[in-house]
C-alpha positions in Angstrom: 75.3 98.6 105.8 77.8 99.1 109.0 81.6 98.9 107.4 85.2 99.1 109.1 87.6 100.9 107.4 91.7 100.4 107.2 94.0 103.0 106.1 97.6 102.7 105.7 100.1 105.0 104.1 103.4 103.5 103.5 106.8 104.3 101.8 105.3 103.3 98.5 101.0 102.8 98.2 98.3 104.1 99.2 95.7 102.2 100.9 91.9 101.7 101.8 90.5 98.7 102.3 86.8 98.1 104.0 85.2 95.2 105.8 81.9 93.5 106.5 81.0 92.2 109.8 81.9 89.1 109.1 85.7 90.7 107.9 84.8 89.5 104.3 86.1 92.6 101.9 84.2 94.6 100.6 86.7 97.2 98.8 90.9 97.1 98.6 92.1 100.4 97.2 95.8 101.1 96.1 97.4 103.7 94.6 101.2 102.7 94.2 103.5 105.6 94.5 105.2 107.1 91.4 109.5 106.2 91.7 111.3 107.7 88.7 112.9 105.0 86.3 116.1 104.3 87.8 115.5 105.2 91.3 115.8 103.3 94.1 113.4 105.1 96.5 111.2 108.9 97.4 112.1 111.2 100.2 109.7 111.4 103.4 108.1 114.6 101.6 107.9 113.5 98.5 105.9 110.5 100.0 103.8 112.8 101.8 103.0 114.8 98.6 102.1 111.7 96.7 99.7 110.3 99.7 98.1 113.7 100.7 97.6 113.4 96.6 96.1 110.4 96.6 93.6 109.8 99.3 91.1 111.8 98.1 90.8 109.9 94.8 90.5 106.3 96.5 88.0 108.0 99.0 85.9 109.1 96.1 86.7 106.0 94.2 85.1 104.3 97.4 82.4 106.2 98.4 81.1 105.8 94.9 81.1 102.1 94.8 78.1 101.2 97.8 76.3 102.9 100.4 78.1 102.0 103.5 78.1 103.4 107.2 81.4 103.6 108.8 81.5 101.8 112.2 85.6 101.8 113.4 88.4 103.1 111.4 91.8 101.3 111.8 95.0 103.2 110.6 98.7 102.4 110.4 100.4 105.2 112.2 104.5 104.3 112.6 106.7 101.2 110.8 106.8 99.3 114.4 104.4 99.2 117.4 107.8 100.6 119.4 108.0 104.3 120.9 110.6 105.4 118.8 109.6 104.1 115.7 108.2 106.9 113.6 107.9 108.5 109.6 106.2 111.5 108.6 104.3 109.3 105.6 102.0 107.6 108.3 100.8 110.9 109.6 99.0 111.4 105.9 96.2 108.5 106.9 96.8 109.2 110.5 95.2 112.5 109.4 92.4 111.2 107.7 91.2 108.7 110.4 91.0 111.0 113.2 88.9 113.6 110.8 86.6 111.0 109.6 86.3 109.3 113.3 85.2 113.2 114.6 82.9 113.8 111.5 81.3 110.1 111.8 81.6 109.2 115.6 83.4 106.5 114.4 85.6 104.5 116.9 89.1 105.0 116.0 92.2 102.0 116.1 95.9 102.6 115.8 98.2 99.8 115.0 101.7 99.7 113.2 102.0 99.1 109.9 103.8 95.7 111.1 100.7 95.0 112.7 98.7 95.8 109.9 100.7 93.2 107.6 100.3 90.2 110.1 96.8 91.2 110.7 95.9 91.3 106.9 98.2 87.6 106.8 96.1 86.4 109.2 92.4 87.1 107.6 93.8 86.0 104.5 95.4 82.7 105.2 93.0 81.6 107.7 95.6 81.3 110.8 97.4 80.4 112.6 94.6 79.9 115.2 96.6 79.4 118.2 98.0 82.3 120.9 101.1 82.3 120.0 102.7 82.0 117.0 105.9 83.0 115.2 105.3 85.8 112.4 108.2 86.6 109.4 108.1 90.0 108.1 109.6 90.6 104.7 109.6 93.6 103.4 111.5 97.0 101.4 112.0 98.4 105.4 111.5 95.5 107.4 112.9 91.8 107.6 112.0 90.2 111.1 111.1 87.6 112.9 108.7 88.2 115.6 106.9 86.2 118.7 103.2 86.9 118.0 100.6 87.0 121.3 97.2 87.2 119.8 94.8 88.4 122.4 93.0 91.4 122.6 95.8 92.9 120.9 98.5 91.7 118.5 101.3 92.2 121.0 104.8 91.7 119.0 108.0 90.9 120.5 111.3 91.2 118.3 113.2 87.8 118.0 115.6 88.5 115.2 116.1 90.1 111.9 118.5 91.4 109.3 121.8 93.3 110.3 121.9 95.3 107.6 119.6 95.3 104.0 116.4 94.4 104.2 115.0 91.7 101.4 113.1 93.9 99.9 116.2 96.6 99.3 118.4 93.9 98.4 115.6 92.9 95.8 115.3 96.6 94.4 118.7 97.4 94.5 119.6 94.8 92.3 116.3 94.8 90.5 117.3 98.7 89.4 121.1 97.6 88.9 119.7 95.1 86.2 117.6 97.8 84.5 114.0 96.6 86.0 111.2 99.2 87.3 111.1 99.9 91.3 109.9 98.4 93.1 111.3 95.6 91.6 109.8 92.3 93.2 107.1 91.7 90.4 109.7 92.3 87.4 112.3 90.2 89.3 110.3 87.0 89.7 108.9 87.3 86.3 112.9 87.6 85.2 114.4 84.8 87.6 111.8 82.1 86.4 112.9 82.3 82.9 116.7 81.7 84.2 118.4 78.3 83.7 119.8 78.2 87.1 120.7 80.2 90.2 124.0 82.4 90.3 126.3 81.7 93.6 125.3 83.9 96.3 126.8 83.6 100.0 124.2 83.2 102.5 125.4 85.0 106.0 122.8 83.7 109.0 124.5 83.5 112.2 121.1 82.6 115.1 118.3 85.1 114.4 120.2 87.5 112.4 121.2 87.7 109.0 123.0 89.7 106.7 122.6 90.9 103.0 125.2 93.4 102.3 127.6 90.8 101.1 124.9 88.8 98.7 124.7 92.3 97.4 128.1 93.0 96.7 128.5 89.9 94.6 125.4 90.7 92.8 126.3 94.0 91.9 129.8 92.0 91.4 127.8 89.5 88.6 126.3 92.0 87.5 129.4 94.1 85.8 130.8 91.0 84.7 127.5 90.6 82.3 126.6 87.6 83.9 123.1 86.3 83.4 120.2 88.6 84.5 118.3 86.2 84.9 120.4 83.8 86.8 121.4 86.8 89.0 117.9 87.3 89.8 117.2 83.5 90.9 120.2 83.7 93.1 118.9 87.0 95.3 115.7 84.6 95.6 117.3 81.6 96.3 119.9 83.6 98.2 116.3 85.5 100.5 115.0 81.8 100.9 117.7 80.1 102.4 118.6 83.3 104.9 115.4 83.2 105.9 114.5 79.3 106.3 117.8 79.3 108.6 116.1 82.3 110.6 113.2 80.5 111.3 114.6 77.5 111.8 116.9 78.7 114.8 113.6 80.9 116.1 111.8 77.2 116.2 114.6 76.1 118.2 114.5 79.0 120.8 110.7 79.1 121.4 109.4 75.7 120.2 106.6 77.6 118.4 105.5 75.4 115.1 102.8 78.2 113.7 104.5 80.6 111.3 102.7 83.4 109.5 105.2 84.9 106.4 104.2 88.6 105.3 105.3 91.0 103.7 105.6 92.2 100.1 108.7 89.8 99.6 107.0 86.7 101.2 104.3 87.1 97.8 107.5 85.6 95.8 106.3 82.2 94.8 109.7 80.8 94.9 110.6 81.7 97.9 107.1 80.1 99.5 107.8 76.9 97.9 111.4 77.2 99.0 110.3 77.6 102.7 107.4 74.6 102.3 110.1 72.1 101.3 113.0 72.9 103.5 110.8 73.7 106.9 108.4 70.5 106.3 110.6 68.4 108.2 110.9 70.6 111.3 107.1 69.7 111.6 106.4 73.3 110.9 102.9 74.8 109.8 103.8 78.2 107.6 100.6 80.4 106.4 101.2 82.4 103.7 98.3 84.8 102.9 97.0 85.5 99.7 100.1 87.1 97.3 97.6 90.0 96.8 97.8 90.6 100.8 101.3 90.1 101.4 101.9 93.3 99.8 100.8 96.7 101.0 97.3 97.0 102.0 94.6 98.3 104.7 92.6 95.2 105.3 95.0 94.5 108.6 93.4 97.7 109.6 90.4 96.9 108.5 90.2 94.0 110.1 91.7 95.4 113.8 88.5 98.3 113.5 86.2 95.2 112.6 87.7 92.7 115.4 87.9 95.5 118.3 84.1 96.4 117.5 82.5 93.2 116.9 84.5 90.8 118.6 85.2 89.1 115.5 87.8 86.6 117.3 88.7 84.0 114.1 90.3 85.0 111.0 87.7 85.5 108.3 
């Protein structure tokens, strides 16, 4: 059976994932990395350590499940698709690809691990179908909003973004503060839907930027008073929500774009997808969210750029 295999290597899992023809998967492989209770994050070589660790068990993991032959191998190789965007983790499963592609004569596809989010959005949620669409990233190292021209490539183009924290630090910094596991998006949705409502936290959006230092601050601020955990946790969702509904609402205003994808490991928290449904519905707005499982890290994006590249898979499968 021909296959197309995505790797990706990020700050905090390890990833395989392989596709069908048809892009329907076959295998998704993770292997979180291991943070200490009470951290907040690993070091570049400690990431490295953990990955060059760990690929050898998900390869064996899934070249015992089926007899497969690999046609294209897709790998995440930097954060951004931007020259000067680079981190030593990537070059783990960069490493991998190029040796399997020269032991296999398998074709061989870089992408960013951006990329590889909005490309595993868009085989999960079924679109957008158009061009051109708008695409929010939210994530522990990236919160964006990007102009999306899907051709032959996904070509991205920055819009906007945060000025400071990303949602996903501002999520496991307070997460950690109130004693939870990191990363800490799981353990704070499970804490924040048992709260009987939302602390108070200042929402700073001015265009296509926004800024999360100061939501922080009064967390942290809440949080040695002893105020409710759980309320504190509802407000840093409700607080993520609202920055980022008045993102994309000043991005629809600047590019007239209605089609917005939402990735990212963030964008699998179900309050903040309902959040974004009600507020954006009367801007006439269509938002795909991909399945929560594929919001967060994963190689089916890659995956699917090694099985669109080589069989001219053009719809989202």
């Amino acid at each position: 059976m021909n296959a197309y295999l995505g790797i990706d290597t990020s700050c905090y899992t390890t990833s395989l994932a392989l596709l069908a023809g048809d892009g329907a998967v076959l295998a998704d492989l993770r292997k979180p990395l291991n943070v200490k209770l009470g951290g907040r994050g690993l070091s570049q070589s400690e990431m490295v350590f953990q990955h060059t660790r760990n690929l050898p068990a998900l390869f064996e993991e899934l070249y015992g499940k089926q007899a497969f032959s690999v046609r294209a191998i897709g790998v995440s190789v930097a954060p951004r698709s931007q020259s000067d965007s680079y981190m030593p983790a990537f070059l783990t499963g960069e490493g991998y690809a190029r040796a399997l592609a020269a032991a296999t004569g398998a074709a061989l596809y870089r992408l960013s691990h951006q990329e590889n989010h909005i490309l595993a959005g868009l085989r999960s949620a079924g679109g957008p179908n158009s061009d051109t669409f708008l695409a929010v990233h939210m994530s522990g190292g990236t919160t964006e909003i990007v102009k999306i021209t899907y051709a032959e490539n996904c070509v991205v183009e920055l819009l906007g973004g945060t000025m400071d924290l990303h949602a996903g630090q501002f999520v496991d910094r307070i997460g950690v503060a109130l004693g939870l596991p990191f990363p800490a998006g799981p353990h704070m949705e499970r804490l924040a839907s048992t709260a009987s409502y939302a602390a108070d936290l200042p929402v700073s959006v001015h265009g296509l930027r926004i800024s999360l230092s100061g939501p922080e601050t009064q967390a942290l601020r809440l949080i040695s008073r002893n105020e409710d955990p759980a309320a504190i946790a509802a407000g840093v969702e409700q607080c993520i929500a609202e920055s980022a509904s008045r993102m994309i609402q000043a991005a629809l205003d600047s590019t007239s774009l209605r089609d917005v994808l939402v990735v990212g490991g963030v964008a699998a928290n179900s309050h903040i997808r309902n959040y974004l449904q009600r507020k954006l519905a009367v801007y006439g707005v269509n938002l795909f969210f991909p399945d929560s499982r594929y919001s967060s890290d994963n190689a089916t994006g890659a995956a699917f750029l090694a099985c669109r590249c080589s069989t001219n898979l053009n719809a989202p499968a």
